[in-house]
N, C-alpha and C positions, 0 to 999 in steps of 0.2 A: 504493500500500500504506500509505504512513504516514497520506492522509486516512483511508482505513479503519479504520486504527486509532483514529486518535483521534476519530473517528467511532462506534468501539466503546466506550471510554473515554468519551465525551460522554452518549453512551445509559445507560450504567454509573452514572454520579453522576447524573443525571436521573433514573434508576428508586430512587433512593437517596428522593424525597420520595415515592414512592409506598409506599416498603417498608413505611414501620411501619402505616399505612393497612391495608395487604394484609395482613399478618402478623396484625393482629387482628383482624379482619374474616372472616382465612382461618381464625383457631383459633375464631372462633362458630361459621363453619360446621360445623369438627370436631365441634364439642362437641354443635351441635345434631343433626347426621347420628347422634352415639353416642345422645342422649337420646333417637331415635327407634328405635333398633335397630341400626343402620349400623352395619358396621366400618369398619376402616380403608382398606380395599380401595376402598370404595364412596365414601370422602371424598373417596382418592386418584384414583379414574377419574372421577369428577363435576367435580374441579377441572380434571384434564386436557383434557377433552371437550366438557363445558358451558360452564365460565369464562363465568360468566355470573352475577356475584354474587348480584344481586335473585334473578335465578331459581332458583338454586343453594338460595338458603334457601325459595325457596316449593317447590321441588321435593323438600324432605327431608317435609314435609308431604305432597306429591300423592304420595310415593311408600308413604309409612307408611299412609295410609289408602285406599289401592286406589283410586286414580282412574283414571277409566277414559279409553282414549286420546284422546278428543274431548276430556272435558274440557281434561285437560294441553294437548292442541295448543292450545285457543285461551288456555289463561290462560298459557302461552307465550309466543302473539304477543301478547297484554296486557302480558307484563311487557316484552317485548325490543322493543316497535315502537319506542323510544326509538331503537335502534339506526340505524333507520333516518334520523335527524337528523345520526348520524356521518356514515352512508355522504353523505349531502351534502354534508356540511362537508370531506368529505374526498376525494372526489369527484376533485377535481383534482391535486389532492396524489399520490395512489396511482395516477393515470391511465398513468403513464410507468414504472410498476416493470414488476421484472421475475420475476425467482428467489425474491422475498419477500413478494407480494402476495397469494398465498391465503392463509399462514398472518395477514399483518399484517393482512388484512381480519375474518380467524375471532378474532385477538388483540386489535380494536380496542375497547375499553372503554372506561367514563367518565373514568378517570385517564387513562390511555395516552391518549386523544384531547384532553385539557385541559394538556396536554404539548406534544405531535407541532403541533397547532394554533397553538400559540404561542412555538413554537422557530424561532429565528433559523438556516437551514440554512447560511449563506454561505459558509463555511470547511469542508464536511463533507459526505461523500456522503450524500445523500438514502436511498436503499435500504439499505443499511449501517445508521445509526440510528435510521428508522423500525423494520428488522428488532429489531435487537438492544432497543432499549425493547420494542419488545414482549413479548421471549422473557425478559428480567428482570424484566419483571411479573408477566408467566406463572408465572415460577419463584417470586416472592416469596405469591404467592396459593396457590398447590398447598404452598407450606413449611407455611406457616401452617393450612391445612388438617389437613393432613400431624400435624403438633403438638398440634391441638386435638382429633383422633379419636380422640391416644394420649393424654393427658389428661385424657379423657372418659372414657377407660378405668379412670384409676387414679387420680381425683380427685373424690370428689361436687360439684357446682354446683346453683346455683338457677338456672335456665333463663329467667327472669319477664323478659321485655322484650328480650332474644336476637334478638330476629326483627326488632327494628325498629332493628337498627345499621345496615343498609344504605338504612335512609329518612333517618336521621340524616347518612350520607355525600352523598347528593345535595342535599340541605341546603347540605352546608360546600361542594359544587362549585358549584353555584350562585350562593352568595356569594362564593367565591373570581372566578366568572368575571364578577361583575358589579364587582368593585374593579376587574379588569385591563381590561374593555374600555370603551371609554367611548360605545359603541353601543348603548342600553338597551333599544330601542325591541320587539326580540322578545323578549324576557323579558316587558316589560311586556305589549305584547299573547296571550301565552301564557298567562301567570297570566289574563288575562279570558276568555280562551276556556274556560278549565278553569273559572272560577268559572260562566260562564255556563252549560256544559254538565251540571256538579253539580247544578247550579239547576235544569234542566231534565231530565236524563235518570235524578237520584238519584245517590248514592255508589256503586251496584253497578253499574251500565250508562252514568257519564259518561265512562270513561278512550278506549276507543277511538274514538269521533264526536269528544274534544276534540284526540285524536293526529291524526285525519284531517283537524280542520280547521287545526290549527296548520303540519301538513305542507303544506298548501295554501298558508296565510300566509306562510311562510318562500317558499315559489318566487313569489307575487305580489309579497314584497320583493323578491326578487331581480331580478324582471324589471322592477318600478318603477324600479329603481334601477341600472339598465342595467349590470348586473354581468356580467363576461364566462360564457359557457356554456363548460358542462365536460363 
C-alpha cells in the first residue's frame, strides 16, 4: 500500500510538468470548438473521448464543415498514426499490466509517453503510476478545455494562428527529447525520410508513405541492433 501511494504521489508531481502545457493547449481547444459553434458539452465529451490533441483541433474543423465519414476516418489515421511509435516504444513497458492497461493505452499521449519513457520505476509500482499519470493528464486536458469553451463564451478573441499551438508543442517534444537522449540516430533519419517523401509525394500526400516508412526504420533499428523482442 505505501508503494502505491507514493506511486500515486510520484505520478501527481510528474503530471505537475505536463499541467500548464494541457491547461493551454486545453483552453484553445475550448475557445476554438466555441469559434466554430460548439458548446460546452461538445469540448467536454471530445476531450473525454478523443484526447487526442492534434486531432481534437483538426476535428473542430471536420466537424463545423460537414465532412463526411471517409474523409474524417483517414485524416484521423493521418493525424494519430504517430500513435503508433508509442505503442512501440511502449510495447514492453505495458506488456505485464493488468487492471490499467486499456485505459493507459487509450490515455497514452505525447506528454504522458515523454514521461512514462523516461521515469526511473525502481522504488514504485509500475501499474499504479503508469495508471495515475495518465488519469492526471487526462484530467489537466479536459480542465482546460472545460475553461476555454466557457471563455469562448463570454470573452471575444482573435482566433488567427489557434490551430497551430499543437504543431508548436511537438516542436518543444522533440527538442526536449533530443537534449535527454543521447541516441540521435532516429530523429535524424526520420526528419530524411519526411524531407525525402515531401520531395517526392508533395505537402498533401507525403505524411502517410513517410509514417510507413519511418515505422519500418525504427523495427530494422531494432533488429540491427539486437534489441530484445517484446
Amino acid at each position: 500500500m505505501l508503494v502505491m501511494e507514493k506511486s500515486r504521489r510520484e505520478a501527481f508531481k510528474d503530471s505537475l510538468n505536463i499541467l500548464p502545457g494541457y491547461v493551454v493547449l486545453g483552453i484553445g481547444f475550448g475557445v476554438l470548438m466555441n469559434s466554430r459553434g460548439f458548446g460546452i458539452l461538445h469540448s467536454l465529451l471530445a476531450s473525454l473521448f478523443i484526447y487526442a490533441g492534434s486531432l481534437q483541433y483538426v476535428g473542430a474543423d471536420l466537424l463545423s464543415s460537414s465532412a463526411s465519414i471517409i474523409t474524417t476516418f483517414i485524416m484521423s489515421i493521418m493525424v494519430n498514426i504517430r500513435h503508433l511509435f508509442y505503442g512501440i516504444g511502449m510495447l514492453k513497458e505495458y506488456k505485464s499490466l493488468k487492471w490499467g492497461k486499456i485505459y493507459d493505452i487509450f490515455a497514452l499521449t505525447d506528454e504522458t509517453f515523454s514521461i512514462a519513457c523516461n521515469k526511473d520505476l525502481t522504488d514504485l509500482d509500475k501499474e499504479t503510476y503508469y495508471f495515475y499519470l495518465s488519469l492526471f493528464d487526462h484530467c489537466w486536458w479536459v480542465g482546460g478545455s472545460l475553461i476555454g469553451a466557457i471563455l469562448g463564451d463570454i470573452l471575444p478573441f482573435d482566433y488567427t494562428g489557434i490551430d497551430f499551438s499543437m504543431t508548436a508543442l511537438f516542436v518543444c517534444i522533440v527538442l526536449s527529447q533530443w537534449e535527454k537522449s543521447d541516441d540521435h540516430l532516429p530523429v535524424i533519419l526520420s526528419f530524411a525520410i519526411s524531407i525525402i517523401c515531401l520531395v517526392v509525394f508533395g505537402r498533401e500526400d507525403f505524411l502517410l508513405p513517410a509514417m510507413a516508412l519511418i515505422i519500418v526504420m525504427l523495427f530494422v533499428l531494432r533488429k540491427t541492433r539486437g534489441e530484445e523482442d517484446v
